[in-house]
C-alpha positions in Angstrom: 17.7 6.1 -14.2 17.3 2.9 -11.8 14.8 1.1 -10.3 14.2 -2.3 -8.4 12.0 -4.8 -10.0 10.9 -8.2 -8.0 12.1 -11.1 -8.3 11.6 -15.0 -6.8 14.3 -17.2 -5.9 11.7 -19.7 -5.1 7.7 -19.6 -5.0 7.8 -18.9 -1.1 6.7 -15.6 -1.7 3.1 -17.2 -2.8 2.7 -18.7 0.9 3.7 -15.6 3.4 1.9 -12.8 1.3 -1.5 -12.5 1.0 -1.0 -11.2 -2.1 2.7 -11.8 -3.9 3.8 -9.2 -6.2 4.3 -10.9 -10.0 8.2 -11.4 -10.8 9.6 -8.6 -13.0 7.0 -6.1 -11.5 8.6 -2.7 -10.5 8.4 -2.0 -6.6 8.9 0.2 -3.9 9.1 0.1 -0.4 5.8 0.6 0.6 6.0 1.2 3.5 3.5 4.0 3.7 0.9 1.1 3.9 1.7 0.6 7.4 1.7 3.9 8.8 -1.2 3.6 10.9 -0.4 0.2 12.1 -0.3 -1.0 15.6 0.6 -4.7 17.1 -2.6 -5.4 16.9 -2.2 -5.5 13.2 0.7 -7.6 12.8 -0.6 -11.4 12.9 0.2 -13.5 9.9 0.6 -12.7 6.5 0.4 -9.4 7.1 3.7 -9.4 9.8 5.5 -10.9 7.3 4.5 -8.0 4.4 5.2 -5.4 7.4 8.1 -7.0 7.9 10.2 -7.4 5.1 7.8 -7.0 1.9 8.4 -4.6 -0.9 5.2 -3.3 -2.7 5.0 -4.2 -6.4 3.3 -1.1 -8.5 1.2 -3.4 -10.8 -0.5 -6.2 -8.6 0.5 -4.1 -5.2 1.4 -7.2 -3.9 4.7 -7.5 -2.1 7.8 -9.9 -2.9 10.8 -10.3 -0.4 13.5 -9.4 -2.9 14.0 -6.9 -5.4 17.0 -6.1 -8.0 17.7 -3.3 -9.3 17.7 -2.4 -13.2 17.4 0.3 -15.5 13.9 2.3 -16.0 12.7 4.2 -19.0 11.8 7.7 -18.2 8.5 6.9 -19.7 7.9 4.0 -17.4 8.6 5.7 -14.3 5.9 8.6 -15.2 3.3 5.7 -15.8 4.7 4.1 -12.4 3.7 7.3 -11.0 0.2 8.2 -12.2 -0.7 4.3 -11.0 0.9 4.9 -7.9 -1.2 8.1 -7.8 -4.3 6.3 -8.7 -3.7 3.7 -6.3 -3.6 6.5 -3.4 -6.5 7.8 -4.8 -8.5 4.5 -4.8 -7.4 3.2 -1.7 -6.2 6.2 0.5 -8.7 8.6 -0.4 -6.1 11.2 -1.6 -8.6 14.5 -2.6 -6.6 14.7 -5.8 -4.3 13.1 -8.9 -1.9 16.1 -8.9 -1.4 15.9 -5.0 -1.3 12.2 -5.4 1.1 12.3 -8.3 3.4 14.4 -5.9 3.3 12.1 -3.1 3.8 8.9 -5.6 6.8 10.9 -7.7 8.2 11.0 -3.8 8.2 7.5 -3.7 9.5 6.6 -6.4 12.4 8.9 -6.1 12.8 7.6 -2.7 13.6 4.3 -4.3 15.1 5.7 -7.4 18.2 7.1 -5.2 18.4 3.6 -3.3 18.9 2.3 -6.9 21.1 5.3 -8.5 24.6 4.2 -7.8 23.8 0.6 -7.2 25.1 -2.0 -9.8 22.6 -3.8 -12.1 21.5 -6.8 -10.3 22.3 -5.9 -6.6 19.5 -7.3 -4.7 17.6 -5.3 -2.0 15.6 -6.6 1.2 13.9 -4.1 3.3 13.2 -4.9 7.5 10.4 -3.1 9.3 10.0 -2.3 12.9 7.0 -1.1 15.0 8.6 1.7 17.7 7.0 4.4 19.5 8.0 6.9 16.6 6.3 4.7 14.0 7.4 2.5 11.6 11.5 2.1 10.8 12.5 0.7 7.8 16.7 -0.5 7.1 17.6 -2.0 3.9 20.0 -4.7 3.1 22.1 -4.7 -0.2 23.9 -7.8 -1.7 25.7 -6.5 -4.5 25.5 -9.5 -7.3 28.7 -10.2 -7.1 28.5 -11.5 -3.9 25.7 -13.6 -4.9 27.9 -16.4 -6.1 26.3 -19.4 -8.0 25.9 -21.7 -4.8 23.2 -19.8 -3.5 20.6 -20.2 -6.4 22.2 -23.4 -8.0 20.6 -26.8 -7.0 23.9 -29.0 -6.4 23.6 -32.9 -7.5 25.9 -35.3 -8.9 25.3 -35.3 -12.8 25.0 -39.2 -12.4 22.1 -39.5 -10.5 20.1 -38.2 -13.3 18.5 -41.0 -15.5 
């Protein structure tokens, strides 16, 4: 089975989120955090996590990019009781089995995303705000059409001293 776990290209994910998710974490979307959102809500840090954050399942912080990788099943049925807990704690869910449910839905959610995807591809997710609620559309950029120019800080060897 597949999963996404976050990852940094660079540390702006430490200055748009009011809490960044920790590189290597495994995420989902998330985007149940914004169901009851309005414009109202969207000022700051938290328009930019609406907007295109991903929700790591350790720090549940979010991270703008995630890449998918392989999962143990014994890692996604921990991922899922702490996603439960985590809907019990902060949603009020009445209890862990309905929770679990709700969390094993999530993670699937994100597990077929991943399923037929190619170790590495990268994922960004875009939010929007309509009269039906909250849309969410994903971008994939499969790794091999990351090339080496977009991570790779370019100099000329013989500047360095």
């Amino acid at each position: 089975m597949k999963l996404a776990r976050a990852i940094h290209f660079d540390a702006s994910d430490t200055q748009v989120f009011h809490t960044p998710a920790r590189t290597g974490e495994w995420a989902i979307s998330g985007g149940f955090e914004f169901s009851n959102w309005g414009e109202a809500d969207l000022t700051g840090k938290a328009r930019q996590a609406f907007a295109n954050g991903w929700l790591g399942l350790e720090t549940f912080g979010r991270v703008t990019f995630v890449a998918v990788t392989q999962i143990e099943a014994a890692e996604f049925e921990a991922l899922a009781d702490n996603l439960a807990q985590h809907f019990i704690s902060i949603y009020g869910a009445p209890s862990h089995e309905q929770a679990r449910e709700v969390a094993l839905e999530e993670l699937g959610h994100m597990a077929d995303m991943c399923g037929d995807q190619d170790a590495n591809t990268i994922f960004t997710v875009a939010r929007e705000l309509t009269d039906a609620g909250v849309t969410e559309s994903y971008r994939i950029i499969e790794s091999s059409d990351a090339g080496l120019e977009q991570f790779a800080i370019h100099g000329d060897i013989e500047d360095i001293s």
